[in-house]
N, C-alpha and C positions, 0 to 999 in steps of 0.2 A: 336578381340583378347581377350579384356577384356569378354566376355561372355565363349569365349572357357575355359579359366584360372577357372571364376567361375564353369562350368559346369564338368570340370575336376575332382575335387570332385567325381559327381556322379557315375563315374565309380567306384569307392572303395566303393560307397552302395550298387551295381550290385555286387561284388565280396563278400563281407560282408554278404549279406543275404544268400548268399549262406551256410552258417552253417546250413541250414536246409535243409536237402534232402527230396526228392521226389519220389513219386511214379515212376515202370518202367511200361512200355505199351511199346507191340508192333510196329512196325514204316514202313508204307506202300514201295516200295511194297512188295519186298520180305519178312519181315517177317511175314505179314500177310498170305502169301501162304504154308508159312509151318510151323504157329503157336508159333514164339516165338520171343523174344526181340530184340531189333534191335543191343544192345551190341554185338551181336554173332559175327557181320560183321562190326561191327562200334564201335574204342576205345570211338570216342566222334563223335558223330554226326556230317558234314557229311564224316569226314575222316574217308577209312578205314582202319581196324586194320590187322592183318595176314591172318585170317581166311576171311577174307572178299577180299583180295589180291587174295589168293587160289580159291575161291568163282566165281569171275571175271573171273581170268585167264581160267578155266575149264570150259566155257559157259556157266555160269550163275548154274552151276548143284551141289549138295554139293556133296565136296569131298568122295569117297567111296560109295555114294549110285546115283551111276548114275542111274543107272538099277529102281529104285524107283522113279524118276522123270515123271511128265507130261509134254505135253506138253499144249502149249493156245489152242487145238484144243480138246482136253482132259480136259477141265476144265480151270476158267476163267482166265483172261490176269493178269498178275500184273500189275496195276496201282496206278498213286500216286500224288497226287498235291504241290509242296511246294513254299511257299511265304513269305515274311516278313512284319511286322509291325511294329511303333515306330518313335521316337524322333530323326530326324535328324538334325546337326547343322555342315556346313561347312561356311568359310570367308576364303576370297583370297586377296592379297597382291601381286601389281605389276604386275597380270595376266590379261591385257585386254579381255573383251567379259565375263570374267568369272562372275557367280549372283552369290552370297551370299545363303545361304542356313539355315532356321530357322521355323522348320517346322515337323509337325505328317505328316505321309503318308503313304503309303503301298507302298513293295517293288514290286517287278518284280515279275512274276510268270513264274515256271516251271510245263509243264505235263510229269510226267516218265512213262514209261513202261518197262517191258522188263522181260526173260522167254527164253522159248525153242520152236523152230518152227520144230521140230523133235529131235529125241532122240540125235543124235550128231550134234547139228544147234541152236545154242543159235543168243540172238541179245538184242539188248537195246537200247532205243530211247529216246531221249529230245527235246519236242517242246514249243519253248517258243511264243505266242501270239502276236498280235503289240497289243502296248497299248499307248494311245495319253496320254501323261502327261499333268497333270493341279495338280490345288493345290492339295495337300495331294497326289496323284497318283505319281507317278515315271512311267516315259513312257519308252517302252523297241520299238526295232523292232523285229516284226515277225522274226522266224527263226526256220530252222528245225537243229535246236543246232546239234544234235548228232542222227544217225540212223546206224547201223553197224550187220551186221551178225557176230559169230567166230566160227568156225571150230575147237573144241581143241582134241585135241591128235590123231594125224591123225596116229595113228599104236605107236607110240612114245611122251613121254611127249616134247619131243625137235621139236616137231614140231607141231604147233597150225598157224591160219591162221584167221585173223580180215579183215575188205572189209567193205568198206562204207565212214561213215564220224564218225570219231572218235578223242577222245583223244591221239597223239600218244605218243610214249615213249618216244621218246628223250623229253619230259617233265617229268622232273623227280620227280618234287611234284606236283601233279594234281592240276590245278588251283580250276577246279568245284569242290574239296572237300574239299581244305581248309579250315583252321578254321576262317581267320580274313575276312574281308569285302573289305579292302583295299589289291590294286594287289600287286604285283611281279612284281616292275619296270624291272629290265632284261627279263622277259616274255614278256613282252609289249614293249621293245624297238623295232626300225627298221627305216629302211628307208622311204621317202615320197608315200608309195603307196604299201608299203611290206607285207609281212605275218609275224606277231607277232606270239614268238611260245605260245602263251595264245589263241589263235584262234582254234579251232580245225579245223582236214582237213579230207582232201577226199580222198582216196588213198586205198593200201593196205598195211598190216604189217604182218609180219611172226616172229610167237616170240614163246618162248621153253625157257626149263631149263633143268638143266642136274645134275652129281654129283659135290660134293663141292661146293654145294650152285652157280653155275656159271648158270648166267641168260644171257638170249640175244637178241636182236629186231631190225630187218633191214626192211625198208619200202621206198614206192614210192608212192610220194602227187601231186595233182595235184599243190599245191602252193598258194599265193598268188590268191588273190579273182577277180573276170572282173576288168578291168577297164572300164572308162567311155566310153557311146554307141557309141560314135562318135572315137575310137580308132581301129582302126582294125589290131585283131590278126593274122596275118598270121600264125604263128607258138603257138599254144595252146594245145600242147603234156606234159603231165608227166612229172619234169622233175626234179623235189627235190627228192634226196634221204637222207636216214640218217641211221646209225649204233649205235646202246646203247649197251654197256655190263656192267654188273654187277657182283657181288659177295657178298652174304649175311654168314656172318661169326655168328656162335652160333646158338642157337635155336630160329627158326621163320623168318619173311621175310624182318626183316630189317622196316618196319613200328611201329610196338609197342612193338618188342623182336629182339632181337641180333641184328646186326650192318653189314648194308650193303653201299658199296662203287660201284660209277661207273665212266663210261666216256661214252661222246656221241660224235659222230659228224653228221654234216650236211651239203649237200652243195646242194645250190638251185638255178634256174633263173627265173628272172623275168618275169610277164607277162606285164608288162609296165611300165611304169618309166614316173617322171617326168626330164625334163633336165632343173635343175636349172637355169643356167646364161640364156637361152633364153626362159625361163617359158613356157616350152610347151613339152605335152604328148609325149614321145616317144614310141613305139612297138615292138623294137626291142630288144631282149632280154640279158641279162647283169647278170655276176653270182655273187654269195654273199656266205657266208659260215658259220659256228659256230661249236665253238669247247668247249665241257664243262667237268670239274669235280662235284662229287655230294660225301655228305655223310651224310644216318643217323645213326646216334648212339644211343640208349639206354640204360640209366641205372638208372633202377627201375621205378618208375613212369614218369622221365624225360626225354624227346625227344632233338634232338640237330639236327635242319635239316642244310645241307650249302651244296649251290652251286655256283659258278662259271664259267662265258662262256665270251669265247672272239671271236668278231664276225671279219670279213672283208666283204667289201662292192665295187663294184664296184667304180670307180672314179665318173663315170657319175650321179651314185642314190644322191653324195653333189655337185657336180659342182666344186669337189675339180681337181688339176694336178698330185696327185695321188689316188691309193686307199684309203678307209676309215676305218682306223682301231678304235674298242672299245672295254671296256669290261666292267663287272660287274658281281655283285653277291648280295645274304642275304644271314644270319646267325639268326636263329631261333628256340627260346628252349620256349619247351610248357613244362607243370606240371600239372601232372594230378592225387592227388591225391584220389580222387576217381572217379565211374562213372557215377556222380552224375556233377559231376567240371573239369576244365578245366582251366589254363589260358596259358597265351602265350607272347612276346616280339618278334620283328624281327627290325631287321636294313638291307636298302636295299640302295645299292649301284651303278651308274654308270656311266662310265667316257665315256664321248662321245667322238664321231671323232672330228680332229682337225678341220674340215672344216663348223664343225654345230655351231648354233648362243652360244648353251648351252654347259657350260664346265664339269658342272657334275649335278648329277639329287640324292637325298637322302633322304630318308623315314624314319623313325620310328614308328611304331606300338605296341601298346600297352591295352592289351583286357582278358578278359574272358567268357566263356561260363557255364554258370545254367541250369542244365536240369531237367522244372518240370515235365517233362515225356520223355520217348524215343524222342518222335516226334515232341516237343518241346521248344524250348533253348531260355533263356532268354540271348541275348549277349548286353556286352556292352564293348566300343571300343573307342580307342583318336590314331587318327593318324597326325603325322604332315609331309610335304613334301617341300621340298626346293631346287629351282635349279638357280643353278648360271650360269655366261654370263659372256662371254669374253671380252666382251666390257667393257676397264676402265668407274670407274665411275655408272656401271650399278648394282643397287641394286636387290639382292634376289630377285626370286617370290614364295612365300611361302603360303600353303594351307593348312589351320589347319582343320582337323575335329573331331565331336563326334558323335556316334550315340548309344542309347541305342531304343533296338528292339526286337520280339519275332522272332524267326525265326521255322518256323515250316510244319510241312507235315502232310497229311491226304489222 
């Protein structure tokens, strides 16, 4: 604790030095394919801004010059590598199994790609490496993160069409482009064996906009990931679906101009479960649900993101005598007065089911981002996280960290 307190500091030289701006350069991959800064599509790296929303949405093609695009078969792929490097320092408190963390290392590595596989057939892919951790390394597993085709404007802008394995939308602030290091505890809450919606999935989504800014996305995931080999699924059909609508009010799309609101729902089943009180795998499937609101707001440089979702859970996923209800949410305002800089605060919130050991789980985050180039960013970052237990007498387990880091692509 006593190091974290000293090193806390540091963050205010990270955000300090920043009085000196930096050059901009281009930032793989897309804006290498068509020659200009990575700002275009990105307010602050790697979130994106309106034009980068637009960008996305329209398969990968920039708005109004479809007709002028190639595809990778027409000239080469976008690619692009991004990793991190730097000073991490995590200490835990009351959390068994957990090490200590005090140490330089390099982060995780991402390979991107992605482009047009025919004039109306965009796709985008993320594969990230196994990499064994040892000192200095942060070890990740293999995965083929994100692979997806989209189909956009199939006669009508209200009607586009994604397939693969993607981000979907009932995520309503993309975990992969946030700004801070540390998650979105309600992203990542769930049941013993569940799908977090921080996961991305595999399914398909049908998503359009229309007039008055009304946006909208309905999809079908395969769910929650195998269970162990020795579980046999009988039934391993489709079977999450979800609903997102939106509404972006002003000019722009609600990410870095005008102010957009939504709602989602979700409702899914399991592909396995564990059965609490007799601590053994069950197969048989069991439904679960989430219902959320979201809003961003901007005004002038300031962002103001917040959501909220309240889940239910089958009885059987806590070994509770009924179902398991919870909810949570963050509330997060970035500032970004120029595109050079960046900072950020979020407080993250969640009250768990009555039947789970923990009574509530709460974050704060605390950071800025230095960009000495497009593809670049010096961040640095204090996050501290705390979850309390029902059982009198039982003390906090609290997990402080700092990490100052380059974060960068090429």
């Amino acid at each position: 604790m006593k190091r974290a307190i000293l090193l806390a500091p540091f963050l205010a030289v990270v955000v300090l030095i920043s009085a000196w701006p930096g050059e901009a350069w281009a930032i793989p991959a897309f804006a290498r394919k068509y020659g200009v800064n990575c700002t275009m599509c990105h307010s602050a790296f790697p979130r994106l801004n309106d034009f980068g929303t637009r960008y996305r949405d329209n398969g990968y093609r920039l708005p109004g010059r479809e007709s002028d695009e190639r595809t990778v078969l027409q000239g080469p792929a976008p690619v692009a590598l991004r990793t991190s490097a730097g000073y991490d320092y995590e200490s835990f408190k009351n959390t068994p199994g957990a090490e200590d963390v005090n140490q330089f290392r390099l982060g995780g590595l991402d390979l991107l790609s992605g482009g047009l596989l025919g004039h109306d057939i965009g796709y985008f892919l993320i594969y990230t490496p196994q990499i064994t951790a040892s000192r200095g390394v942060a070890g990740q597993e293999g995965s083929l993160e994100m692979a997806s085709v989209v189909f956009p404007r199939l006669k009508t802008a209200w009607l586009n069409v994604r397939a693969g394995r993607f981000e979907p939308a009932f995520v309503a602030f993309s975990v992969k482009r946030h700004l801070s290091f540390s998650p979105y505890e309600i992203y990542d809450y769930t049941f013993p064996g569940g799908s977090a919606f921080s996961e991305t999935q595999t399914g398909i989504e049908v998503f359009g906009q229309g007039a008055r800014g009304i946006h909208y996305a309905v999809g079908i995931l395969d769910g929650a990931d195998s269970g162990p080999d020795e579980v046999n699924l009988s039934d391993d059909s489709p079977a999450d679906i979800y609903v997102r609508a939106s509404m972006v009010f002003g000019a722009g799309e609600g990410q870095t101009a005008g102010h957009r609101v939504g709602v989602v729902g979700y409702q899914g089943k399991s592909r396995y479960w564990v059965d609490a009180p007799a601590n053994t795998i069950r197969s048989e499937r069991k439904s679960y649900s989430r219902y959320g609101v979201d809003g961003s707001l901007n005004f002038a440089q300031v962002n103001v993101a917040l959501q909220y979702l309240w889940g239910t859970d089958d009885r059987g996923f806590w070994g509770g005598t009924s179902d398991a209800d919870f909810s949570g949410g963050f509330a997060e305002v970035s500032y970004q007065p120029f595109t050079w800089l960046v900072g950020f605060a979020r407080y993250d919130l969640v009250s768990t089911p009555d039947a789970a050991e923990e009574e509530r789980i709460s974050r704060y985050s605390l950071g800025g981002r230095y960009y000495l180039t497009d593809q670049i960013a010096l961040h640095g970052e204090y996050s501290h996280r705390a979850v309390s237990f029902r059982a009198a007498g039982e003390d906090d387990a609290t997990d402080r960290s700092f990490t100052a880091r380059l974060d960068f692509a090429f």
